[in-house]
C-alpha positions as CSV (number, residue, x, y, z in Angstrom):
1,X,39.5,19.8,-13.1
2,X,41.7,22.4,-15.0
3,X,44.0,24.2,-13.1
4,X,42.2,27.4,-14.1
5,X,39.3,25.8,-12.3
6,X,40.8,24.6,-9.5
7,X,42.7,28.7,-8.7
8,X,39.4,29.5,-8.8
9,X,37.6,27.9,-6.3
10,X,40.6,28.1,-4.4
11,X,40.8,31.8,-4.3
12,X,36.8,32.4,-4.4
13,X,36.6,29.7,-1.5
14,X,39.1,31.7,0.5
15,X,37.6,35.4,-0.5
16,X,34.3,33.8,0.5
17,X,35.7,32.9,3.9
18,X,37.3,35.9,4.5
19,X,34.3,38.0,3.6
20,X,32.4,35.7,5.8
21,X,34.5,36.2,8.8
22,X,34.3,39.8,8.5
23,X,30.5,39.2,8.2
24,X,30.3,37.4,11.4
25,X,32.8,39.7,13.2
26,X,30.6,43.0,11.7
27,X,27.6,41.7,13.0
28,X,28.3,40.4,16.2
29,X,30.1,43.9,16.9
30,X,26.9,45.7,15.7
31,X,24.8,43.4,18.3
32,X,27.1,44.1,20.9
33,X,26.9,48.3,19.9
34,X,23.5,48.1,20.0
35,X,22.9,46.4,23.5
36,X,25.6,48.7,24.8
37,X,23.5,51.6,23.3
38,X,20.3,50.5,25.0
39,X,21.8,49.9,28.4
40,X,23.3,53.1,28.2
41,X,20.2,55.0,27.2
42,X,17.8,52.4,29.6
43,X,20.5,54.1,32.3
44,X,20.2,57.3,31.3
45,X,16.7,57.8,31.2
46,X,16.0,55.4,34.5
47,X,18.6,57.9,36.4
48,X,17.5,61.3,35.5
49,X,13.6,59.7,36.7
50,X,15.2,58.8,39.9
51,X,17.0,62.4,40.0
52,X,13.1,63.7,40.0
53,X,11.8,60.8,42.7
54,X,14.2,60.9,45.4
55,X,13.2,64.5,46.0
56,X,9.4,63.9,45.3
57,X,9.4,60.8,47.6
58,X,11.6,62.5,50.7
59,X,9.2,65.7,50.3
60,X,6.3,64.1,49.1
61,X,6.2,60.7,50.5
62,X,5.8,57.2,48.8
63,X,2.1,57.4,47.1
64,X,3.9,60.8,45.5
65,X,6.7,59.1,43.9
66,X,5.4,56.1,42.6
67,X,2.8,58.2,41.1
68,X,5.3,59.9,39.1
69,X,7.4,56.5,38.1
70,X,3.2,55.7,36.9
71,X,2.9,59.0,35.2
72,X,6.6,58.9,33.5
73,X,5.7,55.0,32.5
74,X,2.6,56.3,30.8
75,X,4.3,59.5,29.0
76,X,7.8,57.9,27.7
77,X,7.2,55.7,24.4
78,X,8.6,52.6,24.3
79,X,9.5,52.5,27.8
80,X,8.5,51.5,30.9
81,X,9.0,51.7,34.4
82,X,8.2,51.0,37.8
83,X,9.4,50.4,41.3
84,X,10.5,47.2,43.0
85,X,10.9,46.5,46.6
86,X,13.7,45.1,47.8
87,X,12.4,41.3,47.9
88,X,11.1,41.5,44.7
89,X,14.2,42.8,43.5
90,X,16.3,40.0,44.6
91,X,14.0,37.7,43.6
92,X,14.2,38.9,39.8
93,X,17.8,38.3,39.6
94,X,19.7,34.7,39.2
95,X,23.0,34.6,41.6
96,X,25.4,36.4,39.2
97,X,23.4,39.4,38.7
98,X,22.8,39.8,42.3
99,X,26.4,39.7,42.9
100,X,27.0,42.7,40.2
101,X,23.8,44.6,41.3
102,X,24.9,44.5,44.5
103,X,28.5,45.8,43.5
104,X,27.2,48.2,41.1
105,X,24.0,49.5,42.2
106,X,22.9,48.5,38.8
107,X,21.7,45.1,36.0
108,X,20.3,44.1,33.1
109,X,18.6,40.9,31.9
110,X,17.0,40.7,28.9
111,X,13.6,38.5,29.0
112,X,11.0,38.2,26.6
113,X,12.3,40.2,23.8
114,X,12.8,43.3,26.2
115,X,16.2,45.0,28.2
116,X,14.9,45.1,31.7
117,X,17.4,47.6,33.6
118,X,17.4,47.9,37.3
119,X,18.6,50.9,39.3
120,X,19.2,51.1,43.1
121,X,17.4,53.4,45.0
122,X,17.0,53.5,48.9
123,X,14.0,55.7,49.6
124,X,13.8,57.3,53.1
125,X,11.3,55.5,54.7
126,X,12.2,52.1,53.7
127,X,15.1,49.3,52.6
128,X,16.6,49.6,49.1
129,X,14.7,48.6,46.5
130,X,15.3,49.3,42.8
131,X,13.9,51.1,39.6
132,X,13.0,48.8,36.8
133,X,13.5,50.2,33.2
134,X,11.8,47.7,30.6
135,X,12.6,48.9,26.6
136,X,11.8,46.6,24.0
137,X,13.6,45.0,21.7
138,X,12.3,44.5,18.6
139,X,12.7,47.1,16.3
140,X,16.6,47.1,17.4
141,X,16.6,43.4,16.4
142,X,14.8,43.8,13.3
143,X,17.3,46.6,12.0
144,X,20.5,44.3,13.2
145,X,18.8,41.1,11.0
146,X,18.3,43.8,8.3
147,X,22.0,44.8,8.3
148,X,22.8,40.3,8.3
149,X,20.7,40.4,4.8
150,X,22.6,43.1,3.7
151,X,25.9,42.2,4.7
152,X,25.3,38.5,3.7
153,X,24.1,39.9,0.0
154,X,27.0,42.1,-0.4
155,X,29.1,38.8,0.6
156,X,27.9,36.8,-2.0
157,X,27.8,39.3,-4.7
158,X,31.6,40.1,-4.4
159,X,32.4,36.1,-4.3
160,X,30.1,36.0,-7.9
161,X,32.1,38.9,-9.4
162,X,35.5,37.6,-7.3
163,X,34.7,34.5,-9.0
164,X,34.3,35.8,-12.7
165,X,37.2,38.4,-12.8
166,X,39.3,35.0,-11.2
167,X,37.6,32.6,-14.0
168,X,38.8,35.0,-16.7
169,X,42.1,35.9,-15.7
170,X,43.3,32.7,-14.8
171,X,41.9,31.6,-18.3
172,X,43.6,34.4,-20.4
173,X,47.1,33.9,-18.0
174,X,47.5,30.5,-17.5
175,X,44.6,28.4,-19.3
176,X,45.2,29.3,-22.5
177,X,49.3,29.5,-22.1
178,X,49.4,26.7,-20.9
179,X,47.2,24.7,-23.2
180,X,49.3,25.9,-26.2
181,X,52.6,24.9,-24.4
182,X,51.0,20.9,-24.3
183,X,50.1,21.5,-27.7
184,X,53.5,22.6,-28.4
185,X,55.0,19.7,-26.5
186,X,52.6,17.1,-28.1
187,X,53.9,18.2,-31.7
188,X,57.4,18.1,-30.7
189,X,56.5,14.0,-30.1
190,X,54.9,13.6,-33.0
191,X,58.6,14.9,-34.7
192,X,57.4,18.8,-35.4
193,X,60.5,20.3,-34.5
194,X,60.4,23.7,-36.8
195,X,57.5,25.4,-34.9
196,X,59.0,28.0,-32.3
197,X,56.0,29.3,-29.4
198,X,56.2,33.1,-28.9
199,X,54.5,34.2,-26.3
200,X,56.5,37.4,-25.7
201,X,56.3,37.0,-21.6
202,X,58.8,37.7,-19.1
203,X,56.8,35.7,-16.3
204,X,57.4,31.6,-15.8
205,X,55.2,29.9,-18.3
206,X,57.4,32.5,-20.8
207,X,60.5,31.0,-19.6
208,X,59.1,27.5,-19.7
209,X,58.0,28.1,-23.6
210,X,61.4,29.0,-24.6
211,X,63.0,26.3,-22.4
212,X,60.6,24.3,-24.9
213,X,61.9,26.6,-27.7
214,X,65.2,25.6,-27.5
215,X,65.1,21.8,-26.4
216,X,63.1,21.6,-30.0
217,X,66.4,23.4,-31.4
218,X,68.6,21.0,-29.8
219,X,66.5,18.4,-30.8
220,X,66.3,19.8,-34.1
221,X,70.0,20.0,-34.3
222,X,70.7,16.3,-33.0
223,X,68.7,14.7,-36.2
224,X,70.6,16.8,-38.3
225,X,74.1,16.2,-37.0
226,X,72.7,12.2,-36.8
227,X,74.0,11.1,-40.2
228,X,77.2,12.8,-39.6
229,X,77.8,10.9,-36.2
230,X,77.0,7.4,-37.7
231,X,80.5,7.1,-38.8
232,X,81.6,7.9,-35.2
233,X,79.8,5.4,-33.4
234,X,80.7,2.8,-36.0
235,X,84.2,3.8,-34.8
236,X,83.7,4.1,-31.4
237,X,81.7,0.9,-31.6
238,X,84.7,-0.4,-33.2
239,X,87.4,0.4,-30.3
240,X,84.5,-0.4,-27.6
241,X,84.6,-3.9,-28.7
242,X,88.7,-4.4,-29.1
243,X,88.5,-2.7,-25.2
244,X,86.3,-5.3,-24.1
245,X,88.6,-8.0,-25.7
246,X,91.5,-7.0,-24.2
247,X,89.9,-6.7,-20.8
248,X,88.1,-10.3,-20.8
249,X,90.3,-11.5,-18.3
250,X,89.3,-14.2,-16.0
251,X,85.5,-14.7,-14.7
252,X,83.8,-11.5,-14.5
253,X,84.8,-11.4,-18.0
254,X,83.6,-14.3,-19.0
255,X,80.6,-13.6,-17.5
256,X,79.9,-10.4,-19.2
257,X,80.7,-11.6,-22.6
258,X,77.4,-14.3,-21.9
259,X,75.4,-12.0,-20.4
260,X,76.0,-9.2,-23.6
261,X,75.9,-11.7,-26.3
262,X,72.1,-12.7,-26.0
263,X,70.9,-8.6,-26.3
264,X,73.5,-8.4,-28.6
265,X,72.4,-10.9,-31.1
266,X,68.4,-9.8,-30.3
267,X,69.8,-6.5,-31.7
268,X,71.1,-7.4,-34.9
269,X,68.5,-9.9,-35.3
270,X,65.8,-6.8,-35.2
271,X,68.2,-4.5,-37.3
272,X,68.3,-7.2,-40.0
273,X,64.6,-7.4,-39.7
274,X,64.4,-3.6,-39.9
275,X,66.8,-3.6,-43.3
276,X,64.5,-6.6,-44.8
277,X,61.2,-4.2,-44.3
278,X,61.8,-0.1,-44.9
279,X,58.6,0.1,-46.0
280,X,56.7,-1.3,-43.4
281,X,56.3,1.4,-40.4
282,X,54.6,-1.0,-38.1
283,X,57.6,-3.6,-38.3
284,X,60.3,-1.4,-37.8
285,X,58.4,0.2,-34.8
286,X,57.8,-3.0,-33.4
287,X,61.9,-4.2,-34.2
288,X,63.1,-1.0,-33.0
289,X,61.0,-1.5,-29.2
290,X,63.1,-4.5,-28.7
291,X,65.8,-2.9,-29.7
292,X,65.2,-0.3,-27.7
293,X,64.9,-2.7,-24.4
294,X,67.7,-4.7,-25.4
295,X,69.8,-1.8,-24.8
296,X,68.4,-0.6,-21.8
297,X,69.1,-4.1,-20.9
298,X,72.8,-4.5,-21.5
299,X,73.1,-0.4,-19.8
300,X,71.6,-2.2,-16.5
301,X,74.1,-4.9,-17.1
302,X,77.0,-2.6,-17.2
303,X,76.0,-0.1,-14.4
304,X,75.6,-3.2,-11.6
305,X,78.8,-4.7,-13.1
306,X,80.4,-1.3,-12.0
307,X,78.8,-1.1,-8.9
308,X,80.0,-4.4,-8.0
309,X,83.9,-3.3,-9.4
310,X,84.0,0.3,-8.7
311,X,82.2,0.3,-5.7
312,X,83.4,4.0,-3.6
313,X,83.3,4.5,0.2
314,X,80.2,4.7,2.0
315,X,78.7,7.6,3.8
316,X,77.9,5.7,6.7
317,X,75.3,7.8,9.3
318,X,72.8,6.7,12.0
319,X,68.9,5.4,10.5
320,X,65.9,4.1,11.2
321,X,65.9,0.7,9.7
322,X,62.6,0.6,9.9
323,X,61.7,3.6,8.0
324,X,64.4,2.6,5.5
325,X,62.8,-0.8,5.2
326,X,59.4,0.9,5.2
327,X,60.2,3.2,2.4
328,X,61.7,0.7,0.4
329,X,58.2,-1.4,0.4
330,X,56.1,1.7,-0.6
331,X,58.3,2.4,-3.4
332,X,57.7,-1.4,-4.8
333,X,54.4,-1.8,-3.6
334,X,52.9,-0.8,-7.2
335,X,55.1,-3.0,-9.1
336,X,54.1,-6.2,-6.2
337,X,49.9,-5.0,-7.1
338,X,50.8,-5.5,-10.4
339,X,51.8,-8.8,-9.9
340,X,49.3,-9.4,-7.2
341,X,51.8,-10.0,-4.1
342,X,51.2,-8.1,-0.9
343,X,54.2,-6.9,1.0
344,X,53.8,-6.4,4.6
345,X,56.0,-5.0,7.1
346,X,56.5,-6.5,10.8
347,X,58.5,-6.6,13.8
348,X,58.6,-3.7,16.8
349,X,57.2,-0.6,16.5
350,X,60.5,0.9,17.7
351,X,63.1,2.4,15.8
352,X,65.7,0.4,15.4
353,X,69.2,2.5,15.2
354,X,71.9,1.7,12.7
355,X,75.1,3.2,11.1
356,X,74.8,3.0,7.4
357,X,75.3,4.1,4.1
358,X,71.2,4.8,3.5
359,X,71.7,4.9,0.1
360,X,73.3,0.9,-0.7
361,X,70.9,-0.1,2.1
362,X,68.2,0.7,0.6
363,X,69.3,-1.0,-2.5
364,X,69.9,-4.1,-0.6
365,X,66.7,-4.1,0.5
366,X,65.3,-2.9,-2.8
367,X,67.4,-6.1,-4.3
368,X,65.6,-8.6,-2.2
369,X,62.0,-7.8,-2.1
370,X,62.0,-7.3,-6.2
371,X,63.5,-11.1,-6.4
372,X,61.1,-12.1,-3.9
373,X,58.3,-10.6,-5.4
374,X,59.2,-12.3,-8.9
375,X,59.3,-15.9,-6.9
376,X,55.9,-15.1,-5.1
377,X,52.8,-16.8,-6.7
378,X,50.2,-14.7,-7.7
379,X,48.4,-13.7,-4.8
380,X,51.2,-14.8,-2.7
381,X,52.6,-12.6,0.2
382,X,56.7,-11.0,1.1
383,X,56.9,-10.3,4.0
384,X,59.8,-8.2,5.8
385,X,60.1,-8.7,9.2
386,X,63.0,-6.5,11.8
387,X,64.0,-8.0,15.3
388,X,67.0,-7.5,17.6
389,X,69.0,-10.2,18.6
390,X,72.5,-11.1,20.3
391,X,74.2,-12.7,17.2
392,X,77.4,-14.4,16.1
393,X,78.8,-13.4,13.0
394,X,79.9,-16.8,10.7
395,X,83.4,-17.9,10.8
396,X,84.0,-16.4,7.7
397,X,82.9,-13.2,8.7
398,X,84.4,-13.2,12.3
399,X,83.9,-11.3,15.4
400,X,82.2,-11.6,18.8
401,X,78.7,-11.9,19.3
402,X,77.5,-8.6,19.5
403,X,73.7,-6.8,19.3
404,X,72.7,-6.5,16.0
405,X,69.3,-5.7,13.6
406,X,68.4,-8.5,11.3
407,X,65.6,-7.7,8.3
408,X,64.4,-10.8,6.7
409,X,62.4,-11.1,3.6
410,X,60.6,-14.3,3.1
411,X,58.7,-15.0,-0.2
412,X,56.4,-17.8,-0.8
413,X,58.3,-19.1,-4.2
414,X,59.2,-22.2,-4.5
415,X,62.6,-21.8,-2.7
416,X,66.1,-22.5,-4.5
417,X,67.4,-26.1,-5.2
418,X,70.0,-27.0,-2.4
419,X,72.6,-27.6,-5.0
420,X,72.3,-24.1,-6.2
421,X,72.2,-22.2,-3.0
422,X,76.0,-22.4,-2.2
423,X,75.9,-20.7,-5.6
424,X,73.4,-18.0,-5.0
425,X,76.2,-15.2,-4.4
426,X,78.4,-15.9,-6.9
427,X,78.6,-12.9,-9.9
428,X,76.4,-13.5,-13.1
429,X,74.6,-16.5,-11.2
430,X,70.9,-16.1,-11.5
431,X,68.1,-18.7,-10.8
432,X,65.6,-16.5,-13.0
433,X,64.8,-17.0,-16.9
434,X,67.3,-16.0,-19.6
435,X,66.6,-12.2,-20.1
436,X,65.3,-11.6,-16.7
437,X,68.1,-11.1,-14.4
438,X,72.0,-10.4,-14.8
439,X,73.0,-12.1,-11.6
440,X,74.9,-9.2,-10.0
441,X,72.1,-8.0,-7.6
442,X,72.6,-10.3,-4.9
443,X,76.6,-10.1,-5.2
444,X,76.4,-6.8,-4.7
445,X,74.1,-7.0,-2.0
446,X,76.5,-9.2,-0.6
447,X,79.6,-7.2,-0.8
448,X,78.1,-3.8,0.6
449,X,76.7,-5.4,3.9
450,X,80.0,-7.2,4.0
451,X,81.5,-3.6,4.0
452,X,78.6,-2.3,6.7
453,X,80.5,-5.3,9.3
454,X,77.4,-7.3,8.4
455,X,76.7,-11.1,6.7
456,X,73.5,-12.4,4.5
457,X,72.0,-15.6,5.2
458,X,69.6,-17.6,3.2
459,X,67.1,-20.3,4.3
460,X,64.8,-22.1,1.6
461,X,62.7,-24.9,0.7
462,X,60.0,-25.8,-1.6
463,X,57.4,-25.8,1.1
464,X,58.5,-22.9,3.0
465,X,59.7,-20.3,0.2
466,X,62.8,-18.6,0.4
467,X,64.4,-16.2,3.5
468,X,67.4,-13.8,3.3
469,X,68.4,-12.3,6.4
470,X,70.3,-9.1,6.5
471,X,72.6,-8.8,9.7
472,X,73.6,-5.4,10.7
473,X,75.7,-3.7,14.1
474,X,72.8,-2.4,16.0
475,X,73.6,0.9,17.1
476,X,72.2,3.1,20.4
477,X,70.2,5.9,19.7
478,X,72.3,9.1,18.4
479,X,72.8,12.0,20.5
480,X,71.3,14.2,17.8
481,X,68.2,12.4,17.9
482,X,67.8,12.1,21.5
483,X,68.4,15.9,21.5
């Protein structure tokens, strides 16, 4: 649905609920006018009769009076009235109306499509009884139903012309604005960098067309200037690469040297390629997509290795495990459908409290569910389980045995040789295929819940998959929660 669409039926469905709020309020004010107008005037008319017959009926006696109620009955168009005794007037009233004729001297039912209004009276001679004014209702009802079609008419008329002056707004606004500016930004892909939008608008989808403006300017500007950096890089290239040799000391650089050198030579291999064919588009596109993920290859290879170095302080602050854990699984759970693993999440319902950097956590956790996704068969299940225990930390970790929260992920992969797992922390050592994994994730893993006081242990076999346990401090729930 366009978006001019969908402002539309938002704003007509809200005018249309509005209007028929009003409606319902309108008429059920004009119903309760009208039934106040008839008591009133049933009232009215039964008290000035009853003016007449209380004199009449103490002068006159009772034959007297009812004859006038009889004669007034007959005279008065579209009213009636008549006298009831006092058992006859109880009896024509439920409970609650007893109660307020009794404490008003007057009540009202409505039966049959007629107001039926009763008056007390106590005649001389005898108990009270009351006078009964009937009126009926229909031509009062008939006008409040004729005012309902109007109303409901005049309701749907201004939601139609609502609707339209909405519809054609919206379109001459935002529609059409905004369909050039996806015009505008589908040329820029296609390499149409010259074209400048001018909508001469002060309002936001102005400011977003010459945001566009000049990002195709800048753009513009970069492929100019690109022939005129090549020397640059070639020199910067140049000094990156006598840096690197001068800082290949020991292991780490020993293991980024093998870790560069197969993108590296995929690289060249694919420029060569690209030389060989300048006249064939669909090669070079092709070379120049591995080239592409090549680099965005050794860039991942060179941000963990500087994680792992460079690693800063952590902001350490109470969480939820459990939500961390829980978001970490819905942020991977479309790249597990697309290999067809589940992830599930199990353990207590609770919270469970600890002090951490949320941040590394999370990519600890993010670390081991993506490796235990990539060992699970298809259709194959990770699952990350939280429990407290009462743990001791490993003699190379030291401490007393204190509470702590342990998250484990078990995968259903064929677990990891024993002669490898000693291994399994060690920088650049990776059990995946070559291009697939640097082998820095779990070392840095390693070192930042070593730096939260905590350890990682790892249980596998080939018939029960591979577990990673994540020990953290448990911590009591903070104050500022509790608050």
């Amino acid at each position: 649905m366009k978006l001019t669409h969908k402002l539309t039926t938002l704003l007509v469905a809200g005018n249309c609920a509005v209007l028929s709020g009003y409606g319902l309020l309108a008429r059920a004010r004009e119903v309760s006018m009208f039934e106040r107008d008839m008591e009133f005037d049933t009232l009215g008319v039964g008290s000035t009769l009853l003016a007449a017959v209380e004199p009449t009926w103490a002068r006159e006696g009772r034959a007297a009076a009812l004859e006038l109620i009889r004669h007034a009955s007959a005279s008065e168009q579209g009213m009636g009235f008549r006298w009831l005794p006092a058992a006859e007037c109880s009896a024509a009233l439920d409970p609650s109306e007893r109660a307020r004729f009794e404490r008003e001297g007057r009540a009202f039912r409505r039966v049959d499509g007629r107001l039926r209004t009763l008056i007390r009276f106590r005649p001389p001679d005898e108990s009270a009884g009351a006078l009964e004014v009937t009126k009926a209702l229909g031509s009062d009802e008939a006008y409040v139903r004729s005012s309902t079609q109007l109303l409901v008419a005049a309701t749907l008329a201004s939601v139609a012309v609502s609707g339209l002056i909405v519809f054609g707004v919206g379109e001459v606004l935002v529609g059409r604005p905004i369909q050039a500016l996806v015009a505008r930004v589908h040329g820029v892909g296609a390499g149409d960098l010259a074209r400048r939008l001018d909508f001469g608008r002060k309002d936001e989808l102005g400011a977003l067309a010459s945001a566009l403006d000049r990002m195709a300017a800048e753009l513009e500007r970069a492929s100019t200037q690109a022939e005129g950096e090549a020397e640059a890089r070639r020199a910067t290239l140049r000094q990156l690469r006598h840096a690197e040799r001068l800082a290949t000391v020991g292991r780490l650089a020993a293991g980024v040297a093998h870790e560069l050198g197969t993108p590296l030579n995929v690289v060249l291999a694919r420029a060569k390629l690209i030389e060989r064919a300048p006249g064939d588009p669909e090669r070079v596109t092709r070379h120049s997509v591995i080239i592409r993920e090549q680099a965005q290859r050794m860039t991942r290879i060179v941000r963990q290795l500087l994680d792992f170095a460079r690693r800063g302080e952590a902001d350490k602050r109470p969480a939820d495990l459990r939500a961390l854990a829980a978001d970490v699984l819905e942020t991977l759970r479309p790249l597990a459908l697309k290999r067809s693993v589940s992830l599930e999440l199990q353990g207590p319902p609770a919270e469970a409290w600890v002090r951490v950097d949320r941040t590394q956590i999370e990519q600890v956790l993010t670390n081991l569910v993506m490796n235990a996704v990539h060992a699970s068969p298809e259709g194959g299940a990770v699952v990350v389980r939280l429990h407290d225990l009462c743990s001791t930390p490993p003699p190379d970790h030291g401490g007393a045995p204190a509470a702590h929260w342990c998250v484990s992920v078990h995968d259903q992969g064929p677990g990891i040789p024993p002669d490898l797992q000693q291994r399994i922390f060690e920088p650049f050592f990776t059990t995946k295929d070559v291009g697939e994994g640097t082998g820095l994730g779990l070392t840095v893993a390693h070192g930042i819940v070593a730096e939260h006081d905590g350890w990682i242990e790892l249980e596998s076999s080939a018939e029960a998959g591979t577990r990673f346990q994540v020990f953290l401090p448990a911590l009591a729930r903070p104050a500022e929660v509790v608050a």
